[in-house]
ROLO-212623 format. One record per residue (C-alpha): chain; x, y, z; residue number from 0; residue in one letter. Coordinates in steps of 0.02 Angstrom, whole numbers, plus 50000, padded with zeros to 5 digits. Last residue first. Example, Ala and Ser with C-alpha at 12.3 -4.5 7.8 and 13.67 -1.06 7.14 Angstrom:
REM ROLO-212623
PT unit     X     Y     Z pos code
PT    A 50684 49947 50357   1    S
PT    A 50615 49775 50390   0    A
***
This chain:
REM ROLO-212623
PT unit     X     Y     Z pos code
PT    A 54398 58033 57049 441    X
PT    A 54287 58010 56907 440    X
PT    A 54338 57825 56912 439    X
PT    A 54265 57799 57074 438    X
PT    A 54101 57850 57003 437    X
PT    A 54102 57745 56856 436    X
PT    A 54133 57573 56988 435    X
PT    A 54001 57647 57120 434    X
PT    A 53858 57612 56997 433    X
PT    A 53925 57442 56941 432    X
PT    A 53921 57400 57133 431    X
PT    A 53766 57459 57191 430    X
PT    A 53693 57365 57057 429    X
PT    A 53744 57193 57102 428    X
PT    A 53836 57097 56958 427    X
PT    A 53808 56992 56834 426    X
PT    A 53875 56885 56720 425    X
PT    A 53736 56791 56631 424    X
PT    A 53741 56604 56554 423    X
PT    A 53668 56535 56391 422    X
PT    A 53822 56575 56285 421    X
PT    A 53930 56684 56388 420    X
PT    A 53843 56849 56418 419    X
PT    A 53913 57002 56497 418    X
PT    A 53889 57162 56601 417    X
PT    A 53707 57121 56653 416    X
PT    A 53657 57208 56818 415    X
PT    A 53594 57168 56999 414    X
PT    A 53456 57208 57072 413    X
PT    A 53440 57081 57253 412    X
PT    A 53290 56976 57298 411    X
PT    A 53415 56834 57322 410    X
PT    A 53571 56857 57412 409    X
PT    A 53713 56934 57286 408    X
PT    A 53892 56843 57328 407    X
PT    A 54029 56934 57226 406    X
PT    A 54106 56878 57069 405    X
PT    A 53926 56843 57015 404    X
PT    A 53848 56691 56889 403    X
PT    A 53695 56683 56796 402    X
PT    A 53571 56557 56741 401    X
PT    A 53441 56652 56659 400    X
PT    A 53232 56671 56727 399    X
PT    A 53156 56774 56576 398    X
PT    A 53026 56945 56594 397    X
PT    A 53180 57047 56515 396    X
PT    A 53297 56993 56682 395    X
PT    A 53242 56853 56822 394    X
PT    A 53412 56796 56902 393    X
PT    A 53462 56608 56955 392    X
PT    A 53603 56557 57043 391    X
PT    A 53811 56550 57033 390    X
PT    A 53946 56640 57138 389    X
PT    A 53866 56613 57286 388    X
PT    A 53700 56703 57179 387    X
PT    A 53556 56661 57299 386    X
PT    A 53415 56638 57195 385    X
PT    A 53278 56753 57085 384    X
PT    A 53418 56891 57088 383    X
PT    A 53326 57025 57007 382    X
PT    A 53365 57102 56861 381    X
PT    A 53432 57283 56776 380    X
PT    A 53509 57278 56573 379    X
PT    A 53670 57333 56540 378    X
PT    A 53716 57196 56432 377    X
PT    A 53548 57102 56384 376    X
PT    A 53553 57182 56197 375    X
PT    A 53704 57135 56152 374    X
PT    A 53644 56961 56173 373    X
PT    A 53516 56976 56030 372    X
PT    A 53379 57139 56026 371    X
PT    A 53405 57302 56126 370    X
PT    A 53574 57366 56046 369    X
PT    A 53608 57563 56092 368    X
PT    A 53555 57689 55968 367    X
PT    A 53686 57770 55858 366    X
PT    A 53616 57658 55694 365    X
PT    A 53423 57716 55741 364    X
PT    A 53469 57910 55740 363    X
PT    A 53549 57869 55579 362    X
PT    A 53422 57821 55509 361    X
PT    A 53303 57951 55569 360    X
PT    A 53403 58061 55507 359    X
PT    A 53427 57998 55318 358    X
PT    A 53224 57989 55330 357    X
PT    A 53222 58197 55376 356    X
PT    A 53325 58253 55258 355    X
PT    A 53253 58157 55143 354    X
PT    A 53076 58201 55162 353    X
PT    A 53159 58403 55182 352    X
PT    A 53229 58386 55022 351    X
PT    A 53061 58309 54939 350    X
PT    A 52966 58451 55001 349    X
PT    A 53076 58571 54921 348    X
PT    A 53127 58500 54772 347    X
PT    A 52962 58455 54713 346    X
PT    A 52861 58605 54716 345    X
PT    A 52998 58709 54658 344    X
PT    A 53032 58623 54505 343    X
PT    A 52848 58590 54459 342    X
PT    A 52810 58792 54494 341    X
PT    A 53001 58858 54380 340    X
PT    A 52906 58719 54241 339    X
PT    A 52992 58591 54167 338    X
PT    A 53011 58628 53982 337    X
PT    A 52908 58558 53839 336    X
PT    A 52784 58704 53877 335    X
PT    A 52922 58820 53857 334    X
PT    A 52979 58795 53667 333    X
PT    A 53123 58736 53603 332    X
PT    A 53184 58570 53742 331    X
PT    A 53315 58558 53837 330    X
PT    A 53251 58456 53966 329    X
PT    A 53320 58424 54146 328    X
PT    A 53373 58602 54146 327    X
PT    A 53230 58662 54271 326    X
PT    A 53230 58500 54360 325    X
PT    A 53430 58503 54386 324    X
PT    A 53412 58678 54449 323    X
PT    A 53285 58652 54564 322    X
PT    A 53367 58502 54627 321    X
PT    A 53537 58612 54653 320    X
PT    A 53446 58740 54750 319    X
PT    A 53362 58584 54843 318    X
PT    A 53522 58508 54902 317    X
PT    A 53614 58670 54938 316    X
PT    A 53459 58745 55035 315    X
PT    A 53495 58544 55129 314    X
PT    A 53667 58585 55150 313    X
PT    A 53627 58725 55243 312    X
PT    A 53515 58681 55330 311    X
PT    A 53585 58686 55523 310    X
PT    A 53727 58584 55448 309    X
PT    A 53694 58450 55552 308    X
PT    A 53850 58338 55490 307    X
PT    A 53762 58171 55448 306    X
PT    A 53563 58232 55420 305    X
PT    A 53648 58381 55290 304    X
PT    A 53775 58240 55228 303    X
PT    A 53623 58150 55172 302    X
PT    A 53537 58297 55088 301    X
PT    A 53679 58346 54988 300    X
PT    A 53716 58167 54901 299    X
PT    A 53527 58182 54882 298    X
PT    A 53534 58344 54775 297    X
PT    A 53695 58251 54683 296    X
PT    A 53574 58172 54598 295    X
PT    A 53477 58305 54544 294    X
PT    A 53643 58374 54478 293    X
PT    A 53712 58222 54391 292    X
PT    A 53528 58231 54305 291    X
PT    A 53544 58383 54220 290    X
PT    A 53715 58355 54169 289    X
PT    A 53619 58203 54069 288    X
PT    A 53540 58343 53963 287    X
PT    A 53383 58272 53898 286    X
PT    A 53301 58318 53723 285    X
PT    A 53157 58202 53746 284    X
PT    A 53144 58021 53690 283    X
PT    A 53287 57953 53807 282    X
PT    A 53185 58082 53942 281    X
PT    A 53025 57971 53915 280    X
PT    A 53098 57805 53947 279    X
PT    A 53233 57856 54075 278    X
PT    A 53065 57912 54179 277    X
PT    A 52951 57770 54140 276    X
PT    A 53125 57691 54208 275    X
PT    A 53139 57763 54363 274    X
PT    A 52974 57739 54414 273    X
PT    A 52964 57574 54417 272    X
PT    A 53129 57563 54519 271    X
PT    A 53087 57669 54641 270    X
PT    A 52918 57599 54656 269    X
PT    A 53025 57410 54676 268    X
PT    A 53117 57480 54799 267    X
PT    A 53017 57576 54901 266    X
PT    A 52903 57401 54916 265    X
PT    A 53047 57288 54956 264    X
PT    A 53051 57344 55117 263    X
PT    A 53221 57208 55149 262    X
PT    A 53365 57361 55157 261    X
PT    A 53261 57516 55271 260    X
PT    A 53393 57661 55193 259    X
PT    A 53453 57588 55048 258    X
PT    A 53254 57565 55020 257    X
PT    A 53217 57745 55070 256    X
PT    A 53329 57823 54935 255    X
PT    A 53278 57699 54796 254    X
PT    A 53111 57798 54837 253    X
PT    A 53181 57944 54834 252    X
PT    A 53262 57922 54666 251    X
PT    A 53090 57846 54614 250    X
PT    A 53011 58003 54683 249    X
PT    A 53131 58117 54599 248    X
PT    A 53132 58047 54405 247    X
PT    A 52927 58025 54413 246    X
PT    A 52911 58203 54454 245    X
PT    A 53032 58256 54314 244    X
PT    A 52954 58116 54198 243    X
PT    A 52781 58217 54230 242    X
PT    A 52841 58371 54211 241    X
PT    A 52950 58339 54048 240    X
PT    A 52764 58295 53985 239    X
PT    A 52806 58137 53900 238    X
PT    A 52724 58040 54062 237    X
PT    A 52561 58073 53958 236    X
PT    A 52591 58034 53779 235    X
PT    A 52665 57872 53854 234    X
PT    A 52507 57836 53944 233    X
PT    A 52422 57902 53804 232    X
PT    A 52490 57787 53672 231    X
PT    A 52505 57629 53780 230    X
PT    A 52326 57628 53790 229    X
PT    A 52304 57686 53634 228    X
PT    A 52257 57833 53550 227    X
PT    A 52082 57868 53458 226    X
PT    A 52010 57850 53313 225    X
PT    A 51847 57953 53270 224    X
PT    A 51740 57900 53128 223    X
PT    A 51659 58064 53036 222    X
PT    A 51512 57975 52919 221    X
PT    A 51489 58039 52759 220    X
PT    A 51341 58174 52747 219    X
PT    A 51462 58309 52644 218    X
PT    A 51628 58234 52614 217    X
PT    A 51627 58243 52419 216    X
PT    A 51811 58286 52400 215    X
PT    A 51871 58317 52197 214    X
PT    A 52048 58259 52180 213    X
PT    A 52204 58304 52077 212    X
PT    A 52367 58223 52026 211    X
PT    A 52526 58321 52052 210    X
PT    A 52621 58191 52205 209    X
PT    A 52561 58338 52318 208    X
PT    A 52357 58320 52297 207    X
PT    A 52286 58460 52216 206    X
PT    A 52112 58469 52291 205    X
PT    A 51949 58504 52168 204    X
PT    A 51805 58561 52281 203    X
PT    A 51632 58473 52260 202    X
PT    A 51590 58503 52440 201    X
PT    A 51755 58603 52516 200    X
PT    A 51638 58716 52595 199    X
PT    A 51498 58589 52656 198    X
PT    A 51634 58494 52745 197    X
PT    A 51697 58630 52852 196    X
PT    A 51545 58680 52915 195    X
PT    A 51509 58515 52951 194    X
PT    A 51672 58498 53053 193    X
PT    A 51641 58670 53131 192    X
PT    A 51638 58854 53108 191    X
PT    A 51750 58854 52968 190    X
PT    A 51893 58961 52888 189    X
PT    A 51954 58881 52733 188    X
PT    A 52103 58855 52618 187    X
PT    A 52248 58909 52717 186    X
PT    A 52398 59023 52666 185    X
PT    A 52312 59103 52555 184    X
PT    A 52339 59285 52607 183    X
PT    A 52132 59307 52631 182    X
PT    A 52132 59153 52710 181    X
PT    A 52297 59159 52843 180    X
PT    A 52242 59341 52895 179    X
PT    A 52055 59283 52919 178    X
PT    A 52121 59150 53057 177    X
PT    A 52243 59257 53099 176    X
PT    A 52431 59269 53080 175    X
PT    A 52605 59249 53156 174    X
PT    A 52776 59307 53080 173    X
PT    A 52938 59252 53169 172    X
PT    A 53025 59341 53032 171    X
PT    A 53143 59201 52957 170    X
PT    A 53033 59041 52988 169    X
PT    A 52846 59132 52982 168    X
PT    A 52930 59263 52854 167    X
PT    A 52932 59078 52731 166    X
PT    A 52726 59049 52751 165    X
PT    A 52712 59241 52661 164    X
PT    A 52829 59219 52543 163    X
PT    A 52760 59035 52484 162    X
PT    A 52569 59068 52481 161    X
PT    A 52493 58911 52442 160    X
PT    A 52489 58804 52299 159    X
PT    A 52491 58656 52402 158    X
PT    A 52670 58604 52291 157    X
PT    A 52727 58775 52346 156    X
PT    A 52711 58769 52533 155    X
PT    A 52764 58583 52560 154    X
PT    A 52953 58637 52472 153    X
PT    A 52958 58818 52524 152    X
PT    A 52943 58760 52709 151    X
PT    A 53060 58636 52702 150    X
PT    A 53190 58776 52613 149    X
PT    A 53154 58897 52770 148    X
PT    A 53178 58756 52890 147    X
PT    A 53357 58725 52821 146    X
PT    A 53388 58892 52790 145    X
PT    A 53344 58972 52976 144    X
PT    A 53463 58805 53034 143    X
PT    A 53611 58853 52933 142    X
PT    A 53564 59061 52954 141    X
PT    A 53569 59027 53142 140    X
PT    A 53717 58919 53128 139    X
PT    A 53830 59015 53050 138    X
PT    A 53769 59190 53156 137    X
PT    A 53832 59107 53341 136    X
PT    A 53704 59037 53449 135    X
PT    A 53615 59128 53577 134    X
PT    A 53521 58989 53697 133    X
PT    A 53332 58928 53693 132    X
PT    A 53357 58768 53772 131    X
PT    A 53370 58678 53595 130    X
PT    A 53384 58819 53488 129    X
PT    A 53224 58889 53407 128    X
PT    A 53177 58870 53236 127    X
PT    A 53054 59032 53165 126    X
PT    A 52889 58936 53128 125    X
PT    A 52784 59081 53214 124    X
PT    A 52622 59037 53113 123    X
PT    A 52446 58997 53175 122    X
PT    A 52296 59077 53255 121    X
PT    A 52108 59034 53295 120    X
PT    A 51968 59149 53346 119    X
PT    A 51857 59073 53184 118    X
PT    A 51940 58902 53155 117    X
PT    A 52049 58851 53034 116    X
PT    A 52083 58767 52885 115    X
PT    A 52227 58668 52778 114    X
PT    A 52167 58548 52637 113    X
PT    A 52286 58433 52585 112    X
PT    A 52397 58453 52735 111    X
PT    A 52576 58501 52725 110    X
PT    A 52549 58687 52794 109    X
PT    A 52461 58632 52941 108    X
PT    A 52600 58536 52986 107    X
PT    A 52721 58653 52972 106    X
PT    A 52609 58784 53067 105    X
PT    A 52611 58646 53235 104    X
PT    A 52803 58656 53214 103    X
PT    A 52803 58818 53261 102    X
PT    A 52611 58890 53297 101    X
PT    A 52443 58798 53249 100    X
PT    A 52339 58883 53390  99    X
PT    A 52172 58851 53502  98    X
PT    A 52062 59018 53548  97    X
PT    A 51914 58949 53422  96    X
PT    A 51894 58744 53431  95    X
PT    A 52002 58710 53330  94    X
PT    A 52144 58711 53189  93    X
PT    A 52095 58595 53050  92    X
PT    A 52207 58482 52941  91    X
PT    A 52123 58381 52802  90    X
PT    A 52242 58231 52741  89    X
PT    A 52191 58162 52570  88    X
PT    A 52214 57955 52586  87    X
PT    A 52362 57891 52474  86    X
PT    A 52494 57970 52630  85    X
PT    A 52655 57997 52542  84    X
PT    A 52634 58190 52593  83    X
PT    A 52565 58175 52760  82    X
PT    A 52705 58033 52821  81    X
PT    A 52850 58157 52773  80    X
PT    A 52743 58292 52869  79    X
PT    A 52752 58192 53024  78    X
PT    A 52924 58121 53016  77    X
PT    A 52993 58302 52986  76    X
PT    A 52882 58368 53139  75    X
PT    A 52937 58240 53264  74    X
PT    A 53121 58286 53197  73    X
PT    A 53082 58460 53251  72    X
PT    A 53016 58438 53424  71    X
PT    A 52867 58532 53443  70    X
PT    A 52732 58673 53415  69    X
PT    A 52605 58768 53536  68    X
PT    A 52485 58631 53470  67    X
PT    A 52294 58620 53429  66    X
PT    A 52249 58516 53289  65    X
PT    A 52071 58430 53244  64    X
PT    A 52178 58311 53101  63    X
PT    A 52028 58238 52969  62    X
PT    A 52084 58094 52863  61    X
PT    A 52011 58067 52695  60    X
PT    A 51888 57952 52579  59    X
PT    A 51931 57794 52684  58    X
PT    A 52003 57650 52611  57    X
PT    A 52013 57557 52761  56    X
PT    A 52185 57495 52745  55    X
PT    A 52240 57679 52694  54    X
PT    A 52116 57775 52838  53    X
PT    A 52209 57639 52977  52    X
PT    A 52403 57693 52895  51    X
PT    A 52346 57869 52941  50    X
PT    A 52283 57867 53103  49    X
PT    A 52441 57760 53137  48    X
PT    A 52577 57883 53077  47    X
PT    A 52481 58014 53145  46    X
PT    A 52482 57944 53338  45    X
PT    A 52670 57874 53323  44    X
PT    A 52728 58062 53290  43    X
PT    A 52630 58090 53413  42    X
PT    A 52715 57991 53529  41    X
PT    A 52868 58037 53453  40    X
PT    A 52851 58226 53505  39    X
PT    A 52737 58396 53463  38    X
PT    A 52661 58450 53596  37    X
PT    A 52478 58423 53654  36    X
PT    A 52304 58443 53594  35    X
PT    A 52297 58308 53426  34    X
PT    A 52127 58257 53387  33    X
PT    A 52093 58101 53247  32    X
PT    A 51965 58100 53117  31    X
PT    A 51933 57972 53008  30    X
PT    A 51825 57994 52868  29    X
PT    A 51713 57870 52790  28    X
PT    A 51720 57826 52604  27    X
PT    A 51713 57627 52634  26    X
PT    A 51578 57494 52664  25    X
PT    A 51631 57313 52653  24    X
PT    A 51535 57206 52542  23    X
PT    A 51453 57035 52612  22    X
PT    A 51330 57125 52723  21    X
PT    A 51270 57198 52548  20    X
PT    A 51312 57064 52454  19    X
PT    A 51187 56929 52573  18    X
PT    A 51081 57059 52572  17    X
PT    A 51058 57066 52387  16    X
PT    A 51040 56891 52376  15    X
PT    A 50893 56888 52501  14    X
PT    A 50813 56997 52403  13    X
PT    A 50837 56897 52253  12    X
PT    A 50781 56751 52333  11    X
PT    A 50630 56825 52413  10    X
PT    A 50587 56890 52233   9    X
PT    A 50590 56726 52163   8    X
PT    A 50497 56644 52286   7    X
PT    A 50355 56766 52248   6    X
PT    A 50370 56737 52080   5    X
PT    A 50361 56546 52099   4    X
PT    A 50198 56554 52200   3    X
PT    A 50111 56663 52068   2    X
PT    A 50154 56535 51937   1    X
PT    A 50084 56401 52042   0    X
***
């Protein structure tokens, strides 16, 4: 008996401790998230979630794989604003080898807790660029030089990194090495891989910004990844000023085709669809609007080139002024938030000569003659089915009418329409309508 209640003892206190394990959430993962594109809202959006997920899960950090040519600036502020409050220690990594922190991509590494980089990797040239790239005048430079000087000084010197060296990256343009950024402390590690990476900063103490510090045990935790959304990467994807150029002159062409065919419903509602994915992504892009005037006025162009037969050249006008819309369409810092000279020209010109040729086939079809309705039986040849003395029967469009002459037509006669009065034809016999123009030439 005694034996038996042991035993049921121990089963009970197993199953106990089950029961709290299952019962007990696990924590002290990391999350890692990858970020390959440009710097704009969307990822903005993309960080901002990644990190409020690590915070509700209590995880030990979060791990950014970063690879950017740089960004927006106010993406970049929101970004490193939501780094520094974040509770959860932020790791930033540059990788795989040949990938880049530069611009506003090097402001971000710079805020992380722990900043490292791959072997073959690069970062730095944080200098602030104009919005289309123009000359500005020498207040303005030094105003905007300061202003991202002074935010770099600010996340620089609270990581304990090297603050003269990260500040010639704004005023000097300055870009560095993997080994470059390490041995001038301006990162904390250069690392093979996410292992790699882990192993170095085993037992390492991390000053977090807020002054307290930290001792990371990452090595053997699990690495979670967390991807976008849905909604995140179709809007990280149509963000690509090439992509909301594209989308901007099909839907326009679209529309284009509907005004032209009124009831196809299907042009119109893919003109309108794309249309707005395109207003969506250029109100969160740095869009100039005279931009768009001109690829509008590109169709203005096109029709008058299928009204007036311009032999082209309002159509070269039309897609010259197309390309030119496209390539200003966003005036963005750096080139690959630009639209592309190859995008530009590879939709202007086939899309002029679409146009060109729809608005002429329209109005090809408005100067045609009427063939449908009543209109459409004037002029028309027949066959006098009856004896036409003034009124009979004649067979016209495959259809027997009741018709009436001015002149007697015997039956097997042609004659022709020239009018119709409800259900009634007046015709005529064909010899005579032909020798009524010629007379008149006389």
């Amino acid at each position: 008996m005694g034996v038996a209640m042991r035993m049921f003892s121990g089963w009970r206190t197993l199953f106990v401790a089950v029961l709290v394990g299952l019962s007990v959430p696990s924590y002290g993962e990391v999350l890692k998230i990858v970020v390959n594109d440009t710097i704009h809202p969307i990822t903005d959006e993309y960080i901002g979630r990644a990190l409020a997920e690590a915070a509700r899960n209590k995880d030990q950090a979060l791990l950014i794989e970063l690879n950017t040519p740089g960004g927006l600036v106010e993406s970049t502020r929101d970004i490193i604003e939501k780094i520094l409050a974040s509770p959860v220690p932020v790791i930033v990594y540059v990788t795989p080898s040949g990938s880049r922190a530069a611009s506003a991509g090097f402001f971000i590494l710079e805020s992380a807790d722990v900043a490292a980089m791959a072997p073959g990797t690069n970062t730095g040239a944080a200098h602030p660029v104009t919005l289309g790239g123009g000359k500005v005048d020498d207040v303005m430079k030094e105003k905007m030089e300061n202003d991202a000087a002074a935010l770099m000084r600010s996340v620089v010197s609270k990581r304990g990194r090297n603050v003269e060296l990260a500040e010639s990256t704004v005023r000097q343009s300055k870009s560095f090495t993997d080994q470059e950024a390490l041995s001038q402390k301006m990162i904390d590690y250069v690392a093979t891989s996410e292992q790699n990476l882990l192993q170095q900063m085993q037992g390492k103490t991390v000053k977090r910004f807020d002054g307290k510090t930290i001792t990371l045990n990452l090595v053997g935790e699990t690495i979670r990844p967390f991807d976008m959304t849905l909604k995140q990467r179709i809007l990280a994807f149509i963000m690509d000023p090439n992509i909301a150029f594209i989308l901007l002159a099909v839907g326009a062409l679209a529309l284009y085709a509907e005004f032209n065919h009124p009831g196809a419903v299907v042009p119109g509602t893919v003109g309108i669809v794309f249309i707005l994915l395109a207003a969506f992504a250029l109100n969160l892009l740095p869009t100039r609007f005279a931009a768009v005037v001109l690829i509008l006025t590109s169709f203005a162009l096109f029709a008058l080139e299928a009204k007036f037969a311009t032999h082209g050249v309002l159509a070269m006008g039309g897609m010259v002024t197309m390309i030119l819309g496209g390539l200003l369409l966003v005036d963005a810092p750096i080139p690959e938030m630009r639209v592309h000279l190859l995008t530009a020209l590879a939709v202007s010109i086939p899309l002029g000569g679409i146009t060109v040729f729809l608005m002429s086939i329209a109005l090809r079809a408005r100067a045609n003659k009427v063939t449908t309705g009543a209109q459409g039986l004037v002029g028309e040849v027949g066959i006098a089915e009856t004896t036409l003395s003034p009124r009979g029967k004649v067979f016209v469009h495959g259809e027997l009418w009741d018709a009436v002459s001015s002149s007697g037509v015997p039956a097997g006669q042609t004659v022709v329409v020239i009018a119709v009065d409800g259900l009634q034809l007046r015709v005529e016999p064909s010899a005579a309508v032909e020798r009524a123009p010629a007379a008149s030439m006389v």
